[in-house]
N, C-alpha and C positions, 0 to 999 in steps of 0.2 A: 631156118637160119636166114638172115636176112644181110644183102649185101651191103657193108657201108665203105664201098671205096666210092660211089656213086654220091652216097649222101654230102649235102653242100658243108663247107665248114663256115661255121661260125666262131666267131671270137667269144669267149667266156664274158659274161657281161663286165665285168669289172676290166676288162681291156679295152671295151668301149667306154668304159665311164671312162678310164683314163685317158683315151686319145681327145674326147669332151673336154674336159679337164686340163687337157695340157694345149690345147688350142686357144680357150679360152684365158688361160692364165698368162700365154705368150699374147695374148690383145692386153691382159692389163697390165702388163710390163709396160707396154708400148703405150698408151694411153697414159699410164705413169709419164714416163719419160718424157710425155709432149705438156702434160701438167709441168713439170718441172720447170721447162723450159718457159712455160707461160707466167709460171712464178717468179726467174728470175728475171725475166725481160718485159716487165713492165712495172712501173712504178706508180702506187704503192704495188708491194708485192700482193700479188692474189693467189692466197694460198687455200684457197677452199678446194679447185680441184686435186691438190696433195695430200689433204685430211680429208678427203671422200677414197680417192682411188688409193691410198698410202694402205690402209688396214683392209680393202676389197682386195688388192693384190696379196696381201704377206698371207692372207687367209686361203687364196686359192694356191698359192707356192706352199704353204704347208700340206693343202690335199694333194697336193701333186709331187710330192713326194713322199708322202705316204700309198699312195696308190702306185707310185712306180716302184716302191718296197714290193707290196702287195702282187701287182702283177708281177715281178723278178720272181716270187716265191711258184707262182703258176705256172708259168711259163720256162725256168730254168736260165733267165740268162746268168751269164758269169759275173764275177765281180768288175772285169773293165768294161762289158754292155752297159749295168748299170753307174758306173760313176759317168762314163760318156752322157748318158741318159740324163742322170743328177747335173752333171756341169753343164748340158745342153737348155735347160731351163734356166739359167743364169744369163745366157749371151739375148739378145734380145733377136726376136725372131726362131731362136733355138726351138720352144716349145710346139713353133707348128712344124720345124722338123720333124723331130718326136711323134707328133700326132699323125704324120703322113707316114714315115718311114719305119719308125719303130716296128722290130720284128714281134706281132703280139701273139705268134699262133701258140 
């Protein structure tokens, strides 16, 4: 029999993909928002960094909420862990909360 109070724990990989995932996704929020800002405050509007980073983000906010379903299901958090979680990806900067703090054991 072998003791595993000793053995190191590790996160299940899908809670690292998520903390990946939701760090990253809080850059293209951010990155979004400085496009925007560069769209409206110059004339003519230049809208190419909004139609580059606009479908790179909505695409990593859909994994990132699909993976923080996914880890909810592993992990056991309750239903208000995850809407905190879910509405934490909204606020800008939110998502590298998440990726630091989140309880993922």
């Amino acid at each position: 029999m072998t003791d595993t109070s000793t053995a190191p724990v590790t996160l299940p990989a899908t809670a690292r993909i998520f903390r990946a995932v939701a760090a990253v996704e809080a850059l293209s929020w951010l990155v979004l928002i400085v496009c925007t800002i560069v769209k409206y405050s110059t004339t003519p509007h230049k809208q190419l960094g909004v139609q580059i980073m606009g479908p790179v983000h909505g695409v990593l906010f859909v994994a990132f909420v699909i993976l923080a379903l996914e880890v909810r299901r592993h992990v056991g958090w309750d239903a208000r862990t995850t809407l905190i979680v879910l509405a934490d990806s909204i606020i800008p900067f939110g998502g590298f909360w998440v990726a630091r703090r989140a309880d993922l054991r």
